[in-house]
C-alpha positions in Angstrom: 0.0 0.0 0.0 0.9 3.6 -0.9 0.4 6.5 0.9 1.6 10.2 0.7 3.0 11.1 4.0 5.5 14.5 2.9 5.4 17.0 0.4 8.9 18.2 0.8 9.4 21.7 -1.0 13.3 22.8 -1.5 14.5 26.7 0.5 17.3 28.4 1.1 15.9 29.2 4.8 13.3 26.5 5.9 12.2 28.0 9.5 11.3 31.5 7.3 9.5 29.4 4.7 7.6 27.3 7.3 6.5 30.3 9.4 5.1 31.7 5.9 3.2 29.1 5.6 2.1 28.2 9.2 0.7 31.8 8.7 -0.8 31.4 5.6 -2.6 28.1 6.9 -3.2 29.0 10.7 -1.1 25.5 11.5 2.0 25.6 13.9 5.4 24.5 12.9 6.0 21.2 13.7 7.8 20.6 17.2 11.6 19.6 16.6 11.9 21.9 13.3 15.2 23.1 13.1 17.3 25.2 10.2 17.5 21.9 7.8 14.3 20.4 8.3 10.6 21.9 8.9 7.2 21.1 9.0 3.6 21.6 9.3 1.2 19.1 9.4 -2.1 18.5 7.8 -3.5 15.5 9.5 -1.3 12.5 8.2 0.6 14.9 5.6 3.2 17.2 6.1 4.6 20.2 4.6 7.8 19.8 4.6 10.7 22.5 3.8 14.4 21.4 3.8 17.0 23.7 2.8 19.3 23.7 -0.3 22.6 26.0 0.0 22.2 26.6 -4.0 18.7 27.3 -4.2 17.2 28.8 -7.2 13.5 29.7 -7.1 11.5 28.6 -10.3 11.1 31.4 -12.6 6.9 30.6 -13.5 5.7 31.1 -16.2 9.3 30.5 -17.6 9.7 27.4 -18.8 12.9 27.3 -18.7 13.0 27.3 -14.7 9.7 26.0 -14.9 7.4 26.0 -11.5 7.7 22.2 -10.5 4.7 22.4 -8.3 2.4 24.7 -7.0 -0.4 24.8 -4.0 -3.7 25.4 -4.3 -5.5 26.9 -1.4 -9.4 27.2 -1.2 -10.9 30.1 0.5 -14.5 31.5 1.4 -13.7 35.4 0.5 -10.3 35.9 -1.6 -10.1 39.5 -1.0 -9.1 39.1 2.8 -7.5 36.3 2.1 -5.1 38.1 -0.5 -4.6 41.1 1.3 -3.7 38.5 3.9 -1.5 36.4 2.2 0.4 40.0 0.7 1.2 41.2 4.3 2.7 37.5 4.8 5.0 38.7 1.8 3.3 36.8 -1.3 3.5 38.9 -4.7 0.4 38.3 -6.5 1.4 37.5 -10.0 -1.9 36.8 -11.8 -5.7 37.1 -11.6 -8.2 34.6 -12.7 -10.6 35.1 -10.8 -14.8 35.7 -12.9 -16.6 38.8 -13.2 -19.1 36.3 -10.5 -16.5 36.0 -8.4 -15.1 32.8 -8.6 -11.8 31.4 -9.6 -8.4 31.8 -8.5 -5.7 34.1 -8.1 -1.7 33.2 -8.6 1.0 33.9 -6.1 4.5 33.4 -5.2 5.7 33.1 -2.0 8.5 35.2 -0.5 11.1 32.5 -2.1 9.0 32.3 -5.2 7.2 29.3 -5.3 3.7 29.6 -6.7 0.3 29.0 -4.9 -3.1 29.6 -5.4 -6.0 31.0 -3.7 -9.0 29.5 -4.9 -12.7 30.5 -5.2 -14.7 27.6 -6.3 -18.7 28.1 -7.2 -20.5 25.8 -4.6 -17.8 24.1 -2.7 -18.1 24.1 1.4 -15.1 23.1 3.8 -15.4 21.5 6.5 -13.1 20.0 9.2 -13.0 17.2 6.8 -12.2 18.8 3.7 -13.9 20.4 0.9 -17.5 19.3 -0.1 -18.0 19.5 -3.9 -21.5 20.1 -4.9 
């Protein structure tokens, strides 16, 4: 049996990054993080951040240092959230969110890996995860 326990993303600086993101999702950095390995946890998942002395951050939409992976983060009002997520030190980099609203809206984080906050037409979260209509 398989099953995804780490999502490990490359930084120069992995206490920085996690407390970016342990912002960003209201989780605490894993206990026993230190300056080569961090974490947040998201039940039996965790974000993972280990650093790389020669990191280079992906260049998106580049394809020559193309994104490798991005996160997608659904939200209930994306104008708080990205005015949020900005104070954090994202940079917004593109807007697709409808004239109704929904959609999503493309970041980088303060290293520049992309994410997304998302505004999907119907969906409901719940401590259990997203509900799809």
């Amino acid at each position: 049996m398989l099953r995804l326990t780490d999502f490990i993303i490359d930084c120069p600086d992995t206490m920085k990054l996690a407390a970016f993101y342990s912002e960003v999702t209201g989780r605490p950095i894993k206990e026993g993080s230190h300056e080569d390995w961090a974490g947040i946890k998201f039940g039996e998942v965790e974000l993972a951040f280990i650093r790389v002395d020669d990191y280079r951050a992906p260049q998106w939409p580049d394809s020559e240092h193309p994104k490798q992976f991005h996160l997608d983060f659904e939200v209930d009002e994306i104008e708080s959230e990205q005015r949020r997520v900005l104070d954090l030190g994202a940079t917004l980099q593109q807007d697709f969110i409808g004239p109704d609203g929904y959609g999503w809206r493309v970041y980088t984080d303060p290293i520049g890996h992309p994410f997304c906050l998302c505004r999907n037409k119907g969906v409901i979260w719940t401590d259990q995860g997203l509900i799809w209509p």
